[in-house]
N, C-alpha and C positions, 0 to 999 in steps of 0.2 A: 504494500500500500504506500501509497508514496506521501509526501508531508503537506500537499496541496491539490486543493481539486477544484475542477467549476464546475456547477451544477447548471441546471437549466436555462436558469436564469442571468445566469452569463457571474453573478456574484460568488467570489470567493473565498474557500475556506481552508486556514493552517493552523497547525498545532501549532501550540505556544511553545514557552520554555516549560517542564514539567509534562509535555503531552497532551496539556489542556486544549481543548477544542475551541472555536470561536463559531458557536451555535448561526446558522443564518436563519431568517423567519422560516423557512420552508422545513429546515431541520426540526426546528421548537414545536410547531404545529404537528409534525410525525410523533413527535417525540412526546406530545401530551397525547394524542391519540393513542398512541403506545400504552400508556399506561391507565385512559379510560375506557380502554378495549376488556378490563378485567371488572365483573361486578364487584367485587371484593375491595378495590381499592373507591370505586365508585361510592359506595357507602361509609369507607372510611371518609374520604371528602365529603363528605354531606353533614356525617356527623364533627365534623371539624371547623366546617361552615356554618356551622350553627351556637357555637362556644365564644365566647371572649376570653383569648389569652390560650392558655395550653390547659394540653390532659396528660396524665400521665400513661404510657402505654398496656399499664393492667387495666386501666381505667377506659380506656381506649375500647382496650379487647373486651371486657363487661356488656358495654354498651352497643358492643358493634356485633356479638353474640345474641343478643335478643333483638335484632335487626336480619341475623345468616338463617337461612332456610334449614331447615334439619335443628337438634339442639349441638350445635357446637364447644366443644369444650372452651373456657376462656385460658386456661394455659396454653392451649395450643396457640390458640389463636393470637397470642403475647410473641410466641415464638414465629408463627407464620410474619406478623407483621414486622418482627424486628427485623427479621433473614433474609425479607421477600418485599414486602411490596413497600413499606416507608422508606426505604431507599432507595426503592424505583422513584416514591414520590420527590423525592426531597433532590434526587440527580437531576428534575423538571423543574425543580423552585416551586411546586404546589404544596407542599409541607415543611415544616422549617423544625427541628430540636432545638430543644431551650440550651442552653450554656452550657450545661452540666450533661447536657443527652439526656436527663431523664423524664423528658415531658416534649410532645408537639402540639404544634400548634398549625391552621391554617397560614398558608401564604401563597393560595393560588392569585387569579387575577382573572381579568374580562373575558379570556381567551377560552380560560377553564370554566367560567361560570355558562359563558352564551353555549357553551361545548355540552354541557350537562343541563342545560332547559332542555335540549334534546332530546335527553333519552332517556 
């Protein structure tokens, strides 16, 4: 893979120092759809849109459990969301951890929200 690319739109994109990416609109927009493609994080955002400030991630999985079809364990679901899909979230900038990691919080935007009247 090489260190620069052009996309469609003739706009381009290179890694920085460290590997980091420099997201173009057309990346961001795949990349939220990426991660609203899954119910499971779709409801984590809802329920996190709905808070002022943060939850902490048992507290998370409580509430996001009497929300999952079937009865879900909340342990698990603490560990699904640690390993799996809040760090999907939070690589989009739609979920944010507090300082310490032990709490999130929403920090989607217009993109995410018009994305999810949707569906």
């Amino acid at each position: 893979m090489t260190t620069s690319n052009v996309n469609r739109s003739g706009d381009t994109t290179s890694e920085g120092s460290g590997g980091n990416r420099h997201r173009t609109s057309e990346e961001r927009v795949d990349a939220v759809f990426g991660v609203l493609s899954d119910a499971r994080r779709r409801r984590t955002i809802r329920i996190l849109q709905t808070r002022e400030g943060s939850i902490s991630v048992p507290a998370l999985a409580e509430t996001l459990a009497a929300r999952e079809p079937g009865d879900p364990d909340p342990d698990r679901l603490v560990v699904s969301l640690q390993h799996v899909h809040l760090p999907k979230l939070e690589t989009t900038g739609i979920v944010e951890y507090t300082s310490d990691r032990s709490g999130v919080q929403y920090g989607g935007g217009p993109l995410v929200e018009r994305l999810l009247e949707q569906v």
